[in-house]
N, C-alpha and C positions, 0 to 999 in steps of 0.2 A: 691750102695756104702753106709758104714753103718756113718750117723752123729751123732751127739751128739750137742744137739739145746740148746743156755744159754737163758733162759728167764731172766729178771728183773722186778718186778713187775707186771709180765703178760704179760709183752711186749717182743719178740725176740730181741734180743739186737746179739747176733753174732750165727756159728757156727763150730765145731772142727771136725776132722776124728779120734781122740780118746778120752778116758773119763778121761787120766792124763791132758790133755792140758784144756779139760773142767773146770776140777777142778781148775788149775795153773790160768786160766782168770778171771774164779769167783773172786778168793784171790786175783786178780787184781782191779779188778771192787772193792771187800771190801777195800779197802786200802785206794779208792777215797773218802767215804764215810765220813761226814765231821763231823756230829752229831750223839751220839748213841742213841736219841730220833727219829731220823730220817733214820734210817739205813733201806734201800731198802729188800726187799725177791727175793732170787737170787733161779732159780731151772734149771734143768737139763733134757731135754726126749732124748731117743736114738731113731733113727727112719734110715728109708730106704728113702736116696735123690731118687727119680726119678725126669728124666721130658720129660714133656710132651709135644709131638710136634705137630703144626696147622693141624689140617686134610688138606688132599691136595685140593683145589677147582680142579675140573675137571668140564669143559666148555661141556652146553651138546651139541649133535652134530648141525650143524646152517640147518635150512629149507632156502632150494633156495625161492628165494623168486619169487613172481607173479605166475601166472598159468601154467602150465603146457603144450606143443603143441601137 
């Protein structure tokens, strides 16, 4: 599934499944923005969500135990 990842200053701040809603949040986030001395750097990467699941443990087989008759 393709995202579209908002950083704020570097940091991942949200993510969108299109690059209008991207945009629309950005203008969001600017709006909060209290000083224009202070105003954050907002950016954008488009990427492939996957994920990724625990390898399975598998138990190796169990040795009888004691000696053998």
């Amino acid at each position: 599934m393709k995202r579209f990842y908002i950083f704020k200053d570097g940091t991942q701040k949200a993510s969108t499944a299109t690059r209008e809603l991207a945009i629309d949040l950005i203008r969001q986030y600017q709006a909060l923005e209290t000083h224009p001395l202070l105003r954050a750097e907002f950016s954008m990467i488009e990427g492939e969500e996957e994920f990724v699941p625990y390898p399975t443990k598998q138990k190796p087989p169990r040795k009888k135990g004691g000696m053998e008759r």
